[in-house]
N, C-alpha and C positions, 0 to 999 in steps of 0.2 A: 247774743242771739238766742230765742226762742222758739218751739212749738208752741201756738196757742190753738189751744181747742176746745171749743165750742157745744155743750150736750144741754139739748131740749131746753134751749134757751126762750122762757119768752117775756114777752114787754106789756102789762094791762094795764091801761090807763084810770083810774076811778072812776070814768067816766062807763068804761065797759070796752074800749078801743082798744082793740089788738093789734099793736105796732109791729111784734115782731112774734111770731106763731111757731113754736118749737126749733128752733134754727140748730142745727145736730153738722159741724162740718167742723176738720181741722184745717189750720194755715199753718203750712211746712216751714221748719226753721230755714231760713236765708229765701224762703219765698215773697213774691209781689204779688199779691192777692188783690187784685181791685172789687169792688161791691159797685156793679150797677144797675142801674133800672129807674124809671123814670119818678119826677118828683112826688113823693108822699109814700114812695113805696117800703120805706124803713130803712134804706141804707144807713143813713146817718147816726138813726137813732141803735142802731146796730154795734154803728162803732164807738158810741157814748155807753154801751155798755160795754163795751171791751175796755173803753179808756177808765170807767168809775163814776161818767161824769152823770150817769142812768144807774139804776137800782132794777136787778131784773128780777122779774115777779116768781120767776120760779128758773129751775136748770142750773148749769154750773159753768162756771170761765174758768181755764185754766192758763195760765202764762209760763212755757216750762213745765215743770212738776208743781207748781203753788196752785192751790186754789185761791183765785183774788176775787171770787164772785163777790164778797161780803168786804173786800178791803177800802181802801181810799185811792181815789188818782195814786197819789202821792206815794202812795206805797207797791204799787205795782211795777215799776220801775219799768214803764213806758212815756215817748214822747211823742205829743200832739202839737201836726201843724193844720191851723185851719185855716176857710177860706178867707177872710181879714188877715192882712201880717199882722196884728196885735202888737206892734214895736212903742217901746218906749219912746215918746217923740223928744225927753230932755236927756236922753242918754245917746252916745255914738254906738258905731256897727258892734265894737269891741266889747262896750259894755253890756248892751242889750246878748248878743254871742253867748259872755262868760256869766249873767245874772243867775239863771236857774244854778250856777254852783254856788257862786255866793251866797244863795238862800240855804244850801247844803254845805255851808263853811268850809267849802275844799278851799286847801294853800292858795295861795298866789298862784306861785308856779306853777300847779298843775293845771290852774285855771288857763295861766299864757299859754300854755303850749297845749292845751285842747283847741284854744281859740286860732292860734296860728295854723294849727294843724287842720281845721275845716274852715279859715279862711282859703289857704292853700287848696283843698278839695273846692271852692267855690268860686275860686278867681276872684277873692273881697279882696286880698291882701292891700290893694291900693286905696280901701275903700273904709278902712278900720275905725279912722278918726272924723269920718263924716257921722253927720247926723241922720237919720230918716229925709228930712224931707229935703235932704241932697241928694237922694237916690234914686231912678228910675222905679216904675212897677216891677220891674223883674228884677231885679238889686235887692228891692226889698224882701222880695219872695225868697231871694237865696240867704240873706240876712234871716229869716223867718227859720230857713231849713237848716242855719248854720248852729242858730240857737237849740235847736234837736240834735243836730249831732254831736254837740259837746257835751252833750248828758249822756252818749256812749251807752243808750237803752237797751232792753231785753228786744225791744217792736217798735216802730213807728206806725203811726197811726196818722194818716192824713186826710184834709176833710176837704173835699173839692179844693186845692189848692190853687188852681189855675182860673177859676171862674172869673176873676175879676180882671186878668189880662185879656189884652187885645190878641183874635187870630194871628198873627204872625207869631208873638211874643209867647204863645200857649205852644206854634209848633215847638219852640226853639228851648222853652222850658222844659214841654215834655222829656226831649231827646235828652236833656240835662238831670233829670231826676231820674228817668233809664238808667243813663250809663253810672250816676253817683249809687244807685242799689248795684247795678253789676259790681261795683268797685267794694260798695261794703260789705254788701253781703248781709244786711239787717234784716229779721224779716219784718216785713210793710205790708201794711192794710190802708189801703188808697180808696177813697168812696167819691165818686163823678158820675152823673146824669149822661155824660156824653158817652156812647159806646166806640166812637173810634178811637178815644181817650184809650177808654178798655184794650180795646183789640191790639193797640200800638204798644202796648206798657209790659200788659198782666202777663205773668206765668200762668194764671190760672184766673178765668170773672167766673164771681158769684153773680147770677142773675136774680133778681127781685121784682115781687110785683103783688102788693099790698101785704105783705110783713111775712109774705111766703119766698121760700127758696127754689124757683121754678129749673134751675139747671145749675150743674158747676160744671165747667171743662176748661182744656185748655182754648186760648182763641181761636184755633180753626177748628179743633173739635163743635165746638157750639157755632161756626158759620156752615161746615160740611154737615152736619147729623144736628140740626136743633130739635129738643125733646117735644117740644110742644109749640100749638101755632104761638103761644103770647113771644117766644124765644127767637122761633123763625121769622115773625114780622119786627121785634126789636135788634139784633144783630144783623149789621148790614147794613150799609148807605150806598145808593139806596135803597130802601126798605124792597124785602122780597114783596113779587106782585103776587094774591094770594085772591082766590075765588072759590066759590061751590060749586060742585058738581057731583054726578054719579058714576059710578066706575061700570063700562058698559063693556066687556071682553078685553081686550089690553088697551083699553084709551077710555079717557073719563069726558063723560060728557058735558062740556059747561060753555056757558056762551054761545050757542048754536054753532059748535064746532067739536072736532073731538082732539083731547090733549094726548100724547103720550106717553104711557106707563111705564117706569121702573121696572125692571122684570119681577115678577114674584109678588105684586103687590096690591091688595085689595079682591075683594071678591062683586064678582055678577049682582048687580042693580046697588049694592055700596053706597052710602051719600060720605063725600070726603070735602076737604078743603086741599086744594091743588096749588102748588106753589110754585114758583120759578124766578131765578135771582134775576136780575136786569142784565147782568152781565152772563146771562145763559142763553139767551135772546138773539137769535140774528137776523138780519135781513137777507130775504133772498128772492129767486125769479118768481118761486110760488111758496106757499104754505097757507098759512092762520090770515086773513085780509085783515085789518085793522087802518082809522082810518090817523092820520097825523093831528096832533093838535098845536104841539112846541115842539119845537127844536132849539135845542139850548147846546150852542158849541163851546166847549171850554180849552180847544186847543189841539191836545193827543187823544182827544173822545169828544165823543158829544152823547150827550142825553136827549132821548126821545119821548118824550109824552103822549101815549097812541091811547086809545078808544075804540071796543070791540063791545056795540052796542052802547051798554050805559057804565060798563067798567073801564076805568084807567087800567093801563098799564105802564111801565116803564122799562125800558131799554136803556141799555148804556153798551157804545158799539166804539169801539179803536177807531181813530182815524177821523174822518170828515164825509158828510151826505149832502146828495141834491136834493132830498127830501124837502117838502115845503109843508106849508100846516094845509089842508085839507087834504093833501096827496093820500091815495089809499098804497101800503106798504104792505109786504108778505112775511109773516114771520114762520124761522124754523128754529126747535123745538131742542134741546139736547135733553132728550129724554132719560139720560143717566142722572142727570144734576138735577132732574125735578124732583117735589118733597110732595108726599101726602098723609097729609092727618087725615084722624077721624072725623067724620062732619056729623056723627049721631047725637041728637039731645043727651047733654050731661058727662058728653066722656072729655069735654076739657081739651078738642084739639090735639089729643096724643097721638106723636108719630107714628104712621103704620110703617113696618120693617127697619 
């Protein structure tokens, strides 16, 4: 197990593209560090430069005390699962398992009993002397991750691993790669598009959004206090409802209605961007009219899709509604849990207070 860390790291392409633009953060030994943000934003190429598998145009990689900026994969003494299993198709679970040491001529022995020993951690034990394509998606996946842990690395580094499973089989995995980091303790750099991915996993997401580092926190840190709108519209499902307005005495004017204020927040005539999570949203005798558009029950909640003028909104409410789609509904407001950014030309959305 290592600290790796990360100073003024960036990625220029010859073309002039800027993958990854000063990236400056460390990952805590025995931490699960997810990287997300949505497609094209650099995650990946992120962790292609942690792995070797990238050349970074300038900055430093540390793994430990080593500098491995300038090294090889191979010699950084990390392992990468990505999102293809990559498995030998004429070799069994066993052998694909203990291969990356046979390429490093470790004994026999040591090889068996790394292999039994995170077949054991994966529940393969039954599964040694099959082949790939006897295996399940998610078989192979842990077949994939089994092959990583018998290299006994500094970091793991994984690269959307779950992409290619079905919803169910991604819950069921997740929860399996959770508990197998609680149990090793390695520290892992995990890179997924999906943020409930993020929120369910990470000790800590990096947030990304075009080769820039727009937040780090821990998961609720970045859903209760997000730095900026790109962060507060991307963490969350689903997504916070976000609008313009001006901040007129303690309530912001937007939508020919007036919202209310955080205490302390914003100053007289203000232009901000006003946010409120779905789940902050309620229905009641009076407040905000809005008029129904969907109702989408899912069981222990339902999701509301309303319209105040020509802006969506979204509700998400415990329980069950007689609500129908053109019913006009009343909303009230938990004025503690709303978020306001800056809304002036060029300041980027930054949280106010």
């Amino acid at each position: 197990m290592a600290e790796v860390k990360l100073r003024a790291v960036r990625k220029v392409y010859p073309n002039g593209q800027v993958a990854i633009d000063e990236a400056t953060f460390d990952i805590h030994d025995g931490e699960l560090l997810v990287l997300v943000g949505p497609s094209g934003c650099g995650k990946s190429t992120l962790l292609r430069l942690i792995a070797g598998l990238e050349e970074a145009s300038a900055g430093s990689i540390l793994i430990g005390e080593r500098d491995v900026t300038h090294l090889e994969p191979r010699d950084r003494d990390i392992a990468m699962v990505f999102q293809s299993y990559a498995l030998y198709p004429h070799m069994t679970v066993r052998e694909n398992m203990g291969f990356s040491l046979r390429l490093r001529h470790a004994d026999k022995q040591t090889t068996a009993q790394r292999v039994d020993n995170a077949a054991r951690i994966l529940n393969l034990d039954a599964l040694l002397d099959r082949y790939p394509r006897e295996l399940s998606g998610g078989q192979r996946q842990r077949v994939a991750m089994g092959r990583a842990i018998v290299r006994e690395p500094q970091a793991f580094l994984l690269d959307e691993p779950l992409s290619n499973l079905d919803a169910k089989l991604r819950v069921a995995m997740r929860a399996e790669i959770k508990a197998l980091h609680q149990r090793l303790k390695t520290t892992t750099v995990y890179v997924t598009h999906d943020q409930i991915e993020a929120m369910t996993m990470a000790d800590r997401i990096v947030v990304m959004h075009d080769g820039i580092i727009e937040q780090i926190g821990t998961p609720l840190e970045l859903f209760d206090r997000p730095g900026n709108l790109f962060v507060a519209q991307f963490i969350g499902s689903p997504a916070m409802n976000v609008f313009s307005g001006t901040v007129r005495g303690r309530t912001v004017d937007a939508l020919g209605t007036a919202w209310p204020l955080p205490p302390g927040l914003g100053r007289d005539g203000q232009a901000v961007h006003y946010g409120i999570r779905p789940t902050d949203l309620t229905l009641a005798a009076q407040g905000i009219p809005a008029r129904v558009v969907v109702v989408e029950p899912t069981g222990a909640e339902t999701e509301l899709l309303l319209q105040i003028g020509e802006q969506p909104l979204v509700v998400v409410m415990h329980g069950r509604t007689n609500a129908r789609p053109d019913d006009t509904v009343y909303l009230d407001v938990d004025a503690d849990k709303a978020h306001v950014f800056d809304g002036a030309p060029g300041a980027a959305g930054v949280r106010l207070g």
